[in-house]
C-alpha positions in Angstrom: 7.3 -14.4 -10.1 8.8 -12.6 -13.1 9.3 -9.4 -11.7 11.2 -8.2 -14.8 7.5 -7.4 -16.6 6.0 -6.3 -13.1 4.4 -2.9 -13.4 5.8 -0.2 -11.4 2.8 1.5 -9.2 5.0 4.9 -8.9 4.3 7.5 -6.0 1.0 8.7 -5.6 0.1 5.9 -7.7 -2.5 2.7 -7.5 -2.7 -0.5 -10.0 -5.1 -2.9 -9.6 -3.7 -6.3 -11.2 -5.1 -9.7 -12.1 -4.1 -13.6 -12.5 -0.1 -12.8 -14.1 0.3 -10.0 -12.9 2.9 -8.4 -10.9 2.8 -4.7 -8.8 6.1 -3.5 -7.8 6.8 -0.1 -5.6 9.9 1.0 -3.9 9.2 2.6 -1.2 11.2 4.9 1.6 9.1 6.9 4.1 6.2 6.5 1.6 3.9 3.6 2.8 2.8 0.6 0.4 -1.2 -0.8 1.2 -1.8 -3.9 -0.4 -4.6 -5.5 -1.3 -4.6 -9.5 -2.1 -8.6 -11.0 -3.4 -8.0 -14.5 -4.0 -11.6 -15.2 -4.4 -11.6 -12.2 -6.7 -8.7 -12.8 -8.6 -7.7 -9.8 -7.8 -4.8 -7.6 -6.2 -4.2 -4.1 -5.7 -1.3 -1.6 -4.9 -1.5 1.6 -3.6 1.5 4.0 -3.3 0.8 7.0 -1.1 3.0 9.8 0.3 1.3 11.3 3.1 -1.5 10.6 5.2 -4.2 12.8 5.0 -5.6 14.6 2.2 -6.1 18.6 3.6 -9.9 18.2 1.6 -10.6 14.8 1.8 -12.9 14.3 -1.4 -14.1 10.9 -3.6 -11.6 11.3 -6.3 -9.6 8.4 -7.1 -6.1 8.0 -6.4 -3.5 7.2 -3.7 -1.8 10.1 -2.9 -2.8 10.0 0.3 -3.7 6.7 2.7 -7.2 8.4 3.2 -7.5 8.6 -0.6 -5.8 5.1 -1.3 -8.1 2.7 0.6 -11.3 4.0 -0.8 -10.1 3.6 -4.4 -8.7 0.3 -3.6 -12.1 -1.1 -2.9 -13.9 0.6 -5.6 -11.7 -0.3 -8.5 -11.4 -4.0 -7.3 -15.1 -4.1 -6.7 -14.5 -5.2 -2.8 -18.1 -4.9 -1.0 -18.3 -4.9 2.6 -19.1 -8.6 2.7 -15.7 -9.5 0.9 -13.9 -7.9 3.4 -13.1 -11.6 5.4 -11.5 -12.8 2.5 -8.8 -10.0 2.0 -5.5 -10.2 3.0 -4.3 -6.7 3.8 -0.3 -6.2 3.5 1.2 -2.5 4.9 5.2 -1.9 4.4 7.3 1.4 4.2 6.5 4.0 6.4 11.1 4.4 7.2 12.3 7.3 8.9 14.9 8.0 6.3 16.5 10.7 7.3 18.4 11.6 10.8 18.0 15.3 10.7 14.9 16.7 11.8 12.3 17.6 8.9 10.0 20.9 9.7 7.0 18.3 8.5 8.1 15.8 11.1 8.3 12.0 10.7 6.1 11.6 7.4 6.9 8.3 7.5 5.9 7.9 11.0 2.5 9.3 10.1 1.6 7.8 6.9 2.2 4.1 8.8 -0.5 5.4 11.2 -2.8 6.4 9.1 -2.9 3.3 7.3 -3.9 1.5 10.3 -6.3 3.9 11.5 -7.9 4.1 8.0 -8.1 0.7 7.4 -9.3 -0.3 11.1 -12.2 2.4 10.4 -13.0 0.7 7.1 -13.1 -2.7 9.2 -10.4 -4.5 6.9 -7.6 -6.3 9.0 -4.2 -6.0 8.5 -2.5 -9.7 8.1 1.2 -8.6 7.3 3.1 -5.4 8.4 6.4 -4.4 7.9 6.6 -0.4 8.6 8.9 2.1 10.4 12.9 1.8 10.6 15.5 3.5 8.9 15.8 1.4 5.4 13.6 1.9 2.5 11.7 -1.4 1.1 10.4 -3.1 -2.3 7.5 -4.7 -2.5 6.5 -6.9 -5.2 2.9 -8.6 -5.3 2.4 -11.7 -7.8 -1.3 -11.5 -8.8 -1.1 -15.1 -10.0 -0.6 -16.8 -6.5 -1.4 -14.7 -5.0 1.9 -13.6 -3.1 3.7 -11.1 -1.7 7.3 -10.5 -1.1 9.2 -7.0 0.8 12.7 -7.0 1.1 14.9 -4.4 2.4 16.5 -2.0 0.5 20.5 -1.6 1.7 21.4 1.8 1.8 
């Protein structure tokens, strides 16, 4: 995995790669929804910040979870009968800050919207790694199709 040439799927962000290619986020209370297609040869990344969109509308983009799944599927050309062969990966979501925030836990919420989202969407989620108080990278290699989250010290 040559993570060195991976593109970097910034906040608010979604890529959608192919064989050799490699999606990268770093994320804190943000959460990450990835989306592996082997039989597709395709994977996608979606970097939101919060959970719901105030006017949820069709536009594209991943802003929000409610926003990000959506697009997901339509720029990867998933249809419902692909669903089975996706492997759905969630990570992020921390809590990274002790004091309390006027908004609450963002991360908190955004790690529950992905699952409510994607449970109404009928995709399952096969790898999770959401909540604590430590940020996380996750880097996808289109190629294998792979995925790898490690921990960011802070």
């Amino acid at each position: 995995m040559n993570e060195h040439s991976a593109q970097i799927v910034g906040m608010g962000e979604l890529k959608i790669g192919g064989r050799g290619d490699v999606l990268k986020a770093t994320l804190g209370s943000c959460i990450g929804i990835a989306f592996l297609w082997k039989g597709g040869g395709r994977c996608g990344l979606a970097h939101c910040l919060l959970s719901e969109a105030p006017e949820p509308g069709l536009r594209i983009g991943a802003r929000y979870v409610n926003q990000a799944i959506p697009s997901l599927l339509k720029l990867m050309g998933i249809r419902k009968m692909d669903y089975p062969d996706i492997e759905v990966i969630v990570a992020g979501g921390a809590r990274m800050f002790s004091i309390r925030q006027s908004s609450g836990d963002v991360g908190k919420a955004n790690a529950e919207a992905a699952q409510k989202y994607l449970l109404q969407y009928g995709l399952t989620v096969t790898r999770s790694e959401i909540g604590g108080r430590r940020g996380r990278q996750i880097v996808i290699d289109c190629g294998q199709p792979s995925v790898r989250i490690k921990e960011i010290m802070g």
